[in-house]
C-alpha positions as CSV (number, residue, x, y, z in Angstrom):
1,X,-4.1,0.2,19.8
2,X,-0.8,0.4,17.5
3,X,1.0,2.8,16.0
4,X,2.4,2.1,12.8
5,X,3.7,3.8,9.6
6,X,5.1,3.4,5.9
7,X,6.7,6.0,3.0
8,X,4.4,6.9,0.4
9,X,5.3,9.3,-2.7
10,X,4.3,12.7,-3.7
11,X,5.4,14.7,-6.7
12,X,8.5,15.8,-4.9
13,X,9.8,13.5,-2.9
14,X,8.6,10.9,0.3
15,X,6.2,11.7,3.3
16,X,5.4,9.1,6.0
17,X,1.6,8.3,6.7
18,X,1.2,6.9,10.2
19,X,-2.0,4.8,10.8
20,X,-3.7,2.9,13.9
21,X,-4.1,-0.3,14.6
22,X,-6.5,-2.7,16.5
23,X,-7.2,-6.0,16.5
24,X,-5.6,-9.2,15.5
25,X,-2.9,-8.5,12.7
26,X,-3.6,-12.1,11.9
27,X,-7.4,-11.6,11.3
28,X,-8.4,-11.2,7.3
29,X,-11.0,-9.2,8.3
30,X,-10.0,-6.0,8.0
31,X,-12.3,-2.4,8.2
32,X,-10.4,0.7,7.4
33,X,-11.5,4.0,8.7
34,X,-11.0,7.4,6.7
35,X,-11.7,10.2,8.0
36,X,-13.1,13.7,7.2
37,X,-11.3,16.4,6.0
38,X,-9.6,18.4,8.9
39,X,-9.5,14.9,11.0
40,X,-7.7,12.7,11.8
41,X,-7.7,9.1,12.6
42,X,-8.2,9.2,16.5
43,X,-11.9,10.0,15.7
44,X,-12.6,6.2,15.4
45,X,-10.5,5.5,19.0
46,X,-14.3,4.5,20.0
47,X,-15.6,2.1,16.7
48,X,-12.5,0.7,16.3
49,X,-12.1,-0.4,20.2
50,X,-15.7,-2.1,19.5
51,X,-14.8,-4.0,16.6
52,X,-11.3,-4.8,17.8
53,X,-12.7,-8.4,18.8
54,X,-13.6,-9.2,15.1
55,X,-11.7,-7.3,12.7
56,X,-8.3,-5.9,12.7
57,X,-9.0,-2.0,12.4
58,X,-7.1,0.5,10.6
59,X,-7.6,4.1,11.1
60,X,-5.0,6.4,9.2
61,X,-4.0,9.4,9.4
62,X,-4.6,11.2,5.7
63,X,-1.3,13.3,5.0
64,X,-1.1,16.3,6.4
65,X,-3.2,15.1,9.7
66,X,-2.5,14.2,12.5
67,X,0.8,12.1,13.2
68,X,1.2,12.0,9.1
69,X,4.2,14.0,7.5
70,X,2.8,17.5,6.2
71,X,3.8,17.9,2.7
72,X,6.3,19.7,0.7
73,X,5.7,23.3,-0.4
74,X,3.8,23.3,-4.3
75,X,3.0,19.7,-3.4
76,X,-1.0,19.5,-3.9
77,X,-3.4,18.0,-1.1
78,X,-5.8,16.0,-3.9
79,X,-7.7,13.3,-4.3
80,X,-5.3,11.4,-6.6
81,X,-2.9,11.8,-3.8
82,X,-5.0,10.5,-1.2
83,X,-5.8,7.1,-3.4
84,X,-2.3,6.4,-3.8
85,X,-1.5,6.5,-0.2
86,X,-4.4,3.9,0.7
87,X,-3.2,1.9,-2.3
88,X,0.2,2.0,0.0
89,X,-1.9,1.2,3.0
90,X,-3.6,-1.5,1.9
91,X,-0.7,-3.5,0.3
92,X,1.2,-2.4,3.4
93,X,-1.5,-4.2,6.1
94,X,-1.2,-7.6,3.2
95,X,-4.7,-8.5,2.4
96,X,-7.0,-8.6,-0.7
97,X,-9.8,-7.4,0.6
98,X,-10.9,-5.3,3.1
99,X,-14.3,-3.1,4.1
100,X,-14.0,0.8,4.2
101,X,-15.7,3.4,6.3
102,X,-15.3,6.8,5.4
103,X,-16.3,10.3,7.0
104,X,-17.3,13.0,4.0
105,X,-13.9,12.9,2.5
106,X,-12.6,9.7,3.4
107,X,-16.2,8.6,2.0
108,X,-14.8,10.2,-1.3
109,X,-11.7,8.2,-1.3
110,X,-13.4,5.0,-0.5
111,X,-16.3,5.7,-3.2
112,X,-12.9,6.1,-5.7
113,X,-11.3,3.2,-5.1
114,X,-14.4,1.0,-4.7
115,X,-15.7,1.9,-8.9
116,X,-12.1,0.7,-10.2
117,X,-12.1,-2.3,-11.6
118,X,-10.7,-5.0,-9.3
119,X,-11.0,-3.1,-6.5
120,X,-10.0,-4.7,-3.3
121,X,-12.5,-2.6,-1.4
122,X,-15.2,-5.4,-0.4
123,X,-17.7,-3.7,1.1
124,X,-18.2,0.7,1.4
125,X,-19.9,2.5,4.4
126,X,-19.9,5.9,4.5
127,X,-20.9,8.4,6.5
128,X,-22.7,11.4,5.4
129,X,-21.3,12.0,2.2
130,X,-22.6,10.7,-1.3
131,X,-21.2,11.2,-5.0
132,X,-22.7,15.0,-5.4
133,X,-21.5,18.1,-2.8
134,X,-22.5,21.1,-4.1
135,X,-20.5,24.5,-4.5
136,X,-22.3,26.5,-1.5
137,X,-21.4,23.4,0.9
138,X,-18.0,23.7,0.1
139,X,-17.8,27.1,0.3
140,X,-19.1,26.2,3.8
141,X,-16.4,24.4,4.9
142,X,-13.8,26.6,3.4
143,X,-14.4,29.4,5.5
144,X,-13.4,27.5,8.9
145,X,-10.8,24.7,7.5
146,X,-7.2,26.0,7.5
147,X,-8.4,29.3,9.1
148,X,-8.4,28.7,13.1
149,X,-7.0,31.1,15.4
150,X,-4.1,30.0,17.7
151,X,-5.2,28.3,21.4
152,X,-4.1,28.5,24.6
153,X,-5.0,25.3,26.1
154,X,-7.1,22.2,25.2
155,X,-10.3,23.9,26.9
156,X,-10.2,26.3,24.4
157,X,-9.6,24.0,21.6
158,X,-12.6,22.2,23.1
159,X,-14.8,25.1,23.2
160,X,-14.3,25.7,19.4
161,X,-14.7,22.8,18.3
162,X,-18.0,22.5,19.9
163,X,-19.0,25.5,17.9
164,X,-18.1,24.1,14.3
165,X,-18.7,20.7,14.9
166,X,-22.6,20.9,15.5
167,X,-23.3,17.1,14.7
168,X,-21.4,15.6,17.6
169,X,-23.7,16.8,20.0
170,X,-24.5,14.1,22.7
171,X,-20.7,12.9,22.8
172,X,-19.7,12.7,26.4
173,X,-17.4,15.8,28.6
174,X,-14.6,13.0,28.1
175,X,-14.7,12.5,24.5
176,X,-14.8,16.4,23.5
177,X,-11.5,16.6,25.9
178,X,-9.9,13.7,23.8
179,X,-10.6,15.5,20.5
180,X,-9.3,18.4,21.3
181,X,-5.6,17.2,23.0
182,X,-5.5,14.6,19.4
183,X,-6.5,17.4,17.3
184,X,-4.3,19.9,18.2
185,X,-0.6,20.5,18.5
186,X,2.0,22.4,20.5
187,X,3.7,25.2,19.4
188,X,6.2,25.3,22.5
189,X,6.0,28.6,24.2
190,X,3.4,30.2,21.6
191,X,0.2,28.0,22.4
192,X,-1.5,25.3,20.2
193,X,-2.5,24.9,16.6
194,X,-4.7,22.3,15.2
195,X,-3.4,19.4,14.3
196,X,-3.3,19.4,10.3
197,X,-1.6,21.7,7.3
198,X,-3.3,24.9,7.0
199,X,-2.4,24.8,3.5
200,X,-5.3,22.1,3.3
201,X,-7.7,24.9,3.6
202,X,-6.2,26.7,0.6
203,X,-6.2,23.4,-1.9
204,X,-9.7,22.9,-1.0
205,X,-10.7,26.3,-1.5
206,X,-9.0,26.5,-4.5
207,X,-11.0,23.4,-6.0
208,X,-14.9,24.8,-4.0
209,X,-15.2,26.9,-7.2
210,X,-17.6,24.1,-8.6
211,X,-19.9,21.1,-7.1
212,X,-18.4,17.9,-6.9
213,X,-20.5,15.3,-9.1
214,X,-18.8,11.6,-9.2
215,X,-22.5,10.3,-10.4
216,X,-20.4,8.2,-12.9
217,X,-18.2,6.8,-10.3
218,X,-21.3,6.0,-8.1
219,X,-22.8,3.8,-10.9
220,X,-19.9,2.0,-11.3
221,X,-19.4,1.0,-7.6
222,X,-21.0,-2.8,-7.2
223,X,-19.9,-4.2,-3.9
224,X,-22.6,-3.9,-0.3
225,X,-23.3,-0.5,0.3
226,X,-24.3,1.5,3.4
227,X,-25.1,5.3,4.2
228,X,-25.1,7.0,7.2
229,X,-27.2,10.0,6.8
230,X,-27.1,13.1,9.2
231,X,-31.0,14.8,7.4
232,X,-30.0,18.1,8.6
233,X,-26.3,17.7,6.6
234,X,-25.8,20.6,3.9
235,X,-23.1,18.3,2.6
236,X,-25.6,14.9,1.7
237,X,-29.0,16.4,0.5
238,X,-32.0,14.4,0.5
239,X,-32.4,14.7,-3.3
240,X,-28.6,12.9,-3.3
241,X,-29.7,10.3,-0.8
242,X,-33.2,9.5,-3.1
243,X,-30.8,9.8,-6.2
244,X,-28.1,7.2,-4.9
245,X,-30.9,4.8,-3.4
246,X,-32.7,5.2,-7.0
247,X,-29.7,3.8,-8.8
248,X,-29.1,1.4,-5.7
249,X,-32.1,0.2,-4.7
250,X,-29.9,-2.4,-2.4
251,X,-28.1,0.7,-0.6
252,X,-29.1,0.5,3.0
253,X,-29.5,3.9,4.6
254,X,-29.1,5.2,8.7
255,X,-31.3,8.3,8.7
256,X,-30.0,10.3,11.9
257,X,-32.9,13.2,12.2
258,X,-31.8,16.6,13.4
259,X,-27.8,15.7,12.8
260,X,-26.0,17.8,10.4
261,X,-22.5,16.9,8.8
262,X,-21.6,14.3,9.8
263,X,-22.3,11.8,12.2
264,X,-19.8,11.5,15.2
265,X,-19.9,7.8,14.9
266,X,-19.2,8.0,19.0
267,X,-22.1,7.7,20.1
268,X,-23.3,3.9,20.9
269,X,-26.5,4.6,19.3
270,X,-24.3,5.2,15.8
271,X,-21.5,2.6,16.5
272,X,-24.1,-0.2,16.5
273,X,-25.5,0.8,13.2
274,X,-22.0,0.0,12.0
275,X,-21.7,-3.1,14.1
276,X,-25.4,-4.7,13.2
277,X,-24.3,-3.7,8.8
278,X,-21.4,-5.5,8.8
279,X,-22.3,-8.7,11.0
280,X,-24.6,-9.0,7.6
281,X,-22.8,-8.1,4.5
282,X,-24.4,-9.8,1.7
283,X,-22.4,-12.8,0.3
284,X,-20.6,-12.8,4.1
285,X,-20.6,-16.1,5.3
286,X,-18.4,-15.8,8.9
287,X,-21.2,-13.5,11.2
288,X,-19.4,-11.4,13.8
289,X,-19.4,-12.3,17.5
290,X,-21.3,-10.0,20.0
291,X,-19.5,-7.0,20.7
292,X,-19.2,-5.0,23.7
C-alpha cells in the first residue's frame, strides 16, 4: 500500500485529498473504492490487498475523512464537491477508464459520474445503496454522524462502533481494532475524536429534510452494473432493489439476508462476490487471475 495525494478546489480556496494505493501503477486496470459517509478509505485495506494482483486499487479518502484536508469554514460538504474531487482523482491516477465501488455515499458519487455522458467510469458496483433513500433513513443516520462523544482509547472507539455499525458483524477481534485506531484521531492530552469533520453531520442534516430520488440519473447510467444488497438495510429497500432491476434487467444483485446498511465488504464471503463480478464484466475480454 501507498500513500499518495493531489490539490483539489473548493469555493474558497485548496484542500489536499490523500488516497491509497495498491497494485501495479502500470496496470490499466484500475478499481476505485468510495466509501460511506463517515468513512474513510482504510475500510477497503482488505478488498483492495485481494485485488492488488490484478488491478491497481485506489481507495480515497473523501474530504473531510480521514488523512484528507477538512474544509474551510461556510465551505459546503456536497455532492457536486465530491464529483469534482474524483474528476481530480481520476485524471490524477492517468487512465480513461476505470471500475468504481462505492459504499452508500460513495455509491452516490459513482452512480453521478457514471449517467454523464462520456463517462470514464467503465463498470459501477455498489454496495447497498440505489438511486432512492428516503427521508426517515436519513434522518437515521443524522442522529449518530457528526455527534460522537469524545474517547479515551481505541477500545472504546471499538466498542461504539460495534453498536452503530450493526452490518459488520462477523468481522474478526483484529479488524474492529484496525477500524477503530484508522477511524479515529488524537486530540493530544484530551482523548480521541473520530476521524472526520463534524460539520459533515450538520450538511447532511441540513439536506435529510427530503428523500433523495436520482431515478433520472439511474436510467441514464449504461455501463455493467452490480448491487450489493444488505435485505435488512433501511437505506436500499426492496421496492428500490425490484425498481432498479425493473429498469435494468441486466443489473446483477448480492442479496446478503439479515445484513443491514451496508455490507462490510471484509468478510471473505463478500470480497469474493466482488472478485467473481469483475473477473466477468461484460464486453471484458482480459479475465482476472486467481486471487488469494
Amino acid at each position: 500500500m501507498r500513500t499518495e495525494s493531489f490539490m483539489a478546489l473548493n469555493p474558497k480556496g485548496f484542500h489536499r485529498v490523500v488516497y491509497r494505493e495498491w497494485g501495479s501503477v502500470e496496470n490499466q486496470r484500475v478499481l476505485i473504492c468510495v466509501h460511506g459517509l463517515a468513512r474513510n478509505s482504510r475500510d477497503f485495506d482488505d478488498i483492495a490487498h485481494t485485488l492488488a494482483r490484478n488491478y491497481r486499487v485506489i481507495c480515497p479518502d473523501i474530504v473531510g475523512r480521514g488523512e484528507s484536508d477538512w474544509l474551510p469554514d461556510g465551505a459546503p460538504y456536497e455532492i457536486t464537491q465530491y464529483l469534482n474531487d474524483m474528476t481530480a482523482l481520476i485524471a490524477r491516477i492517468g487512465v480513461e477508464k476505470v471500475d468504481w465501488l462505492g459504499t452508500s455515499m460513495g455509491g452516490i458519487i459513482g452512480l453521478c459520474l457514471a449517467a454523464m455522458p462520456n463517462s470514464p467510469i467503465r463498470s459501477l458496483i455498489l454496495n447497498d445503496i440505489g438511486p432512492f433513500v428516503s427521508q426517515g433513513a436519513l434522518k437515521r443516520i443524522g442522529e449518530y454522524v457528526g455527534k460522537a462523544p469524545m474517547f479515551w482509547s481505541h477500545q472504546e472507539v471499538e466498542d461504539y462502533y460495534r453498536t452503530i455499525y450493526p452490518a459488520y458483524a462477523g468481522i474478526s477481534d483484529e479488524q474492529w481494532h484496525r477500524l477503530a485506531v484508522h477511524g479515529s484521531r488524537s486530540q493530544q492530552d484530551q482523548g480521541f475524536a473520530l476521524h472526520y469533520d463534524p460539520a459533515i453531520g450538520d450538511f447532511f442534516r441540513a439536506a435529510a429534510d427530503q428523500d433523495i430520488d436520482l431515478w433520472p440519473l439511474w436510467q441514464m447510467v449504461n455501463c455493467p452494473q452490480m448491487l450489493i444488497w444488505g435485505q435488512d438495510s433501511d437505506v436500499l429497500t426492496a421496492d428500490t432493489v425490484t425498481a432498479m432491476a425493473e429498469q435494468n434487467p441486466d443489473l446483477q444483485v448480492s442479496r446478503w439476508p439479515g445484513v443491514c446498511h451496508a455490507p462490510s465488504l471484509m468478510v471473505p464471503e463478500q470480497i469474493q462476490v466482488v472478485v467473481d463480478w469483475l473477473r466477468t464484466i461484460p464486453g471484458k475480454t482480459d479475465s482476472l487471475a486467481s486471487t488469494e
